[in-house]
C-alpha angles and dihedrals in degrees: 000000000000107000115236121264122257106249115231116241118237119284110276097028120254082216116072110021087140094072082059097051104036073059100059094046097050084055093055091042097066098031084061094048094039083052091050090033087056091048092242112127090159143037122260113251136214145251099267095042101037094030137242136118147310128214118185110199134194127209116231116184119211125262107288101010100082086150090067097103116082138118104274085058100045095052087049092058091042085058086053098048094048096042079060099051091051099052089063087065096255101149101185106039123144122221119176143156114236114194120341100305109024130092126194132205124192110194109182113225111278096060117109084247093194089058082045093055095048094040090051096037098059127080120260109268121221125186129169096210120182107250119235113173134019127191132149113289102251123084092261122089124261111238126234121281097251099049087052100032085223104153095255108226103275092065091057106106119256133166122228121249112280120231100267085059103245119151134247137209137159133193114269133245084276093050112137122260099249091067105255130162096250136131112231137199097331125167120227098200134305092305105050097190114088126266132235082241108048102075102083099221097042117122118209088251098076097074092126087060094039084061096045081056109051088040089058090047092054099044098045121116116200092181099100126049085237096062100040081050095058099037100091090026118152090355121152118229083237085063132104098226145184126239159177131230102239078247093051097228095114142049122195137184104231126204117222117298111281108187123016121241084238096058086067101108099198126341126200153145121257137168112239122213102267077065098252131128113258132174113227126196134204113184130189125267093266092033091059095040087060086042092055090050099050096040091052094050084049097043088072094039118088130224121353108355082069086072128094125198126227095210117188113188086344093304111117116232101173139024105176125167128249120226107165136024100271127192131183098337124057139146139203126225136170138115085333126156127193100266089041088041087050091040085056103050083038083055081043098059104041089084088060093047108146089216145099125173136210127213106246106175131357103194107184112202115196118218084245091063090039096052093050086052093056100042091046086055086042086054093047093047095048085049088051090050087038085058096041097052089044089055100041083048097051103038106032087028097188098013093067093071087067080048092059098047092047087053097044084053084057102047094047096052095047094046084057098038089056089045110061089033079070093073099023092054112002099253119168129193105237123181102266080048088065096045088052094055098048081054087065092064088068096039093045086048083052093059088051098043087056087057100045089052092044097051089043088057097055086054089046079060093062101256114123112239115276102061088044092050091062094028086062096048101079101047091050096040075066099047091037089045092044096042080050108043083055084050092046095046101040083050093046095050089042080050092051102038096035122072131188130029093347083078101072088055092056096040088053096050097038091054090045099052082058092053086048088064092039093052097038086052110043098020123031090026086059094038098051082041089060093036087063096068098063139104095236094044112037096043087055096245109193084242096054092062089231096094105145093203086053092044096045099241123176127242119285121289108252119191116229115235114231120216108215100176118085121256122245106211123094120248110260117246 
């Protein structure tokens, strides 16, 4: 005899909800602490709620190169701009392309707005500028190289010249991590400030300068952004100038400008033949003849006047050694991978940029504007959830009560969530971002209102409620999965073809229709599981809003028994 099959329980398992939920509580729990733990209690806001200014920029391409202004370029610029901001010491500036010719550049309240426009609005400024002097980039210092046992500059690796004369370099021992060309902390000789003498067209004269100078070297702190950004400020390229390695871990003395960012023909990374990254450099006919010049006079000097200095806005991002007299072509090697090999020949080419840009609109917001903005969207969005809990009251009675809870576990995971996105990826709650989340209440209410008709219709069908509650499941995870996944793909297309500010709408409702499948599933599924198991709930009281009288439902579904033995009457004539 055949032994009878084990029936299945119902999809999603009326026997363990609480594994759901103790892991959806564990989630809320450290998003809260890392949120606590990250000191961000709130989320950042944007420009239009917390205040700041506005540039609009347009983008103007030089005579007789129309074709200028494309994306490449633009993105280039946007990586200047922002590489400025952020040299003022504005940590959470926005700087964004917006069609194919506008920039935008968000700057929060705090920041001295006028120095922003006129740091934003300039072209990028690249000199190659002889190096004279090298030393850490603090205000101590740096001791000798046999007291620290730091490599001096000479031990850091460098190839010789190859035949076709083109230069190499390669970080020094106090090159940064990620690989890039910089020098690092190098030591010019046992007195690190510059001397009166070293500056080859000094005259003895200058002595006063030559003061000013050395006082500025050895004063000089490399440590903040700020600092790095104002060193060089306001500096000529006939100047001998002070200034700081893009990592801050070194400070150097640099000679006049020697050879102009724009006379760089082409810049890009390559692989040489022994397989290693490499920068190479074509400059134009005037350009190489400079570059000869200034390679041939380096090429005699030692360490580290042998030495020339890719400044960027005054910021140094290389510092490689000549070997050899180079002329049009050179290249650059050294410990680069792919993406460090591709940022340098991206610095190298700012100096050539096509573009200028003129400033089209500057719009200030004031924190007071901005609050109202946000308590009027905070007061939209309590009359939407006002709304939304009347009607689930009225209308679900008891159930609702699962609908609150459902909606608290959402809000709570998407308040942390933006939160600590604030820090991780610099998002910032604009105002559309706020509208978009106050559409995901509706959208969120929608998932739950799918499961409680569901579940009423099973019992419309005459089943109590336990069974209905995991019969329906199946049939409304479908409909809830499917509504979702259109919300989630409208808001990601708006995401990818709008710019600006939309944006923030679309980022905000497409994060919080993945919290709606998150919650519905872990959440509201376990809670109604457990519900069910009640008293007030699974005996239909008026108040549950699960009454059978109240929803119509049909008498209770009896199985019909089937007789398989044979009977043993005879059929009636």
């Amino acid at each position: 005899m055949a032994a009878p099959k084990k029936s299945r329980g119902p999809a999603g398992g009326q026997g363990r909800p609480g594994r759901s939920l103790a892991l959806i509580l564990i989630a809320m729990v450290a998003l809260t602490g890392g949120m606590f733990l990250a000191d961000q209690p709130t989320p950042r806001l944007g420009i239009d709620l917390a205040g700041g200014t506005s540039i609009t920029l347009e983008a103007k391409s030089e005579p007789g190169q129309e074709s200028a202004i494309n994306k490449t370029n633009m993105d280039t610029a946007v990586q200047i701009m922002e590489r400025r901001v952020n040299g003022l010491g504005v940590s959470e500036a926005e700087v964004q392309t917006q069609g194919d010719r506008n920039i935008i550049v968000n700057i929060p309240k705090g920041t001295n707005s006028a120095q922003a426009r006129e740091q934003v609005g300039t072209t990028a400024k690249l000199y190659f500028r002889p190096v004279l002097t090298v030393a850490q980039g603090t205000p101590t210092p740096m001791p000798s190289a046999s007291s620290s046992g730091k490599p001096s500059p000479s031990a850091s690796p460098s190839a010789s010249a190859s035949d076709k004369g083109q230069s190499s370099a390669s970080p020094s021992a106090g090159a940064t991590t990620q690989g890039r060309a910089v020098t690092g902390a190098l030591k010019a000789d046992s007195s690190p400030t510059p001397k009166a003498d070293a500056t080859p067209s000094a005259s003895a004269a200058d002595k006063a300068a030559a003061a000013k100078l050395q006082k500025q070297f050895a004063e000089l702190d490399c440590s903040s952004k700020a600092s790095r950004a104002k060193a060089a400020q306001g500096a000529k390229p006939t100047d001998t100038v002070v200034a700081c390695s893009s990592e801050g871990d070194a400070k150097y003395v640099l000679g006049p400008a020697e050879v102009s960012g724009t006379e760089v023909d082409n810049a890009k990374g390559a692989i040489d033949q022994n397989g290693q990254w490499i920068v190479q450099m074509e400059f134009t006919k005037d350009g190489a003849k400079k570059f000869q010049k200034i390679t041939s006079r380096l090429s005699q000097q030692q360490s580290p006047q042998n030495q020339f200095a890719i400044a960027l806005d005054g910021e140094v991002v290389s510092a490689p050694f000549v070997r050899t007299a180079l002329s049009a072509n050179a290249e650059i090697s050294g410990s680069f991978d792919q993406k460090s090999a591709d940022d340098l020949a991206n610095v190298l080419s700012y100096g050539a940029l096509p573009l200028s840009f003129k400033e089209q609109s500057v719009t200030t917001v004031t924190a007071a504007l901005g609050g109202e903005q946000l308590q009027a969207g905070l007061i939209a969005g309590a009359i939407g959830l006002a709304l939304v809990v009347i009607y689930l009251v009225a209308y679900y009675r008891g159930l609702a009560l699962i609908a609150l809870l459902s909606l608290m576990a959402s809000g709570i995971l998407t308040y942390t969530i933006m939160s600590l996105l604030g820090p991780a990826i610099g998002f910032a709650l604009n105002l559309p971002a706020v509208c978009g989340a106050i559409v995901a209440i509706g959208i969120t209410a929608d998932s739950f209102i799918v499961y409680f008709e569901r579940i009423r219709d099973e019992i419309r069908e005459g089943r109590t409620l336990r069974p209905a509650v995991e019969r329906a499941w199946p049939r409304a995870r479908r409909t809830i999965l499917v509504s979702d996944f259109v919300s989630f793909l409208a808001a990601a297309v708006l995401f990818v073809v709008t710019v600006g500010k939309v944006q923030g709408f679309a980022f905000t409702l497409g994060l919080t229709t993945l919290l709606d499948v998150v919650v519905v599933f872990l959440f509201t599924k376990p809670v109604m599981t457990l519900m069910a198991r009640t008293k007030f709930f699974s005996s239909g009281h008026p108040w549950s809003g699960l009454d059978p009288k109240r929803l119509g439902a049909k008498p209770p579904l009896r199985r019909s028994r089937r007789v398989n033995a044979p009977t043993d009457h005879p059929k009636e004539a």
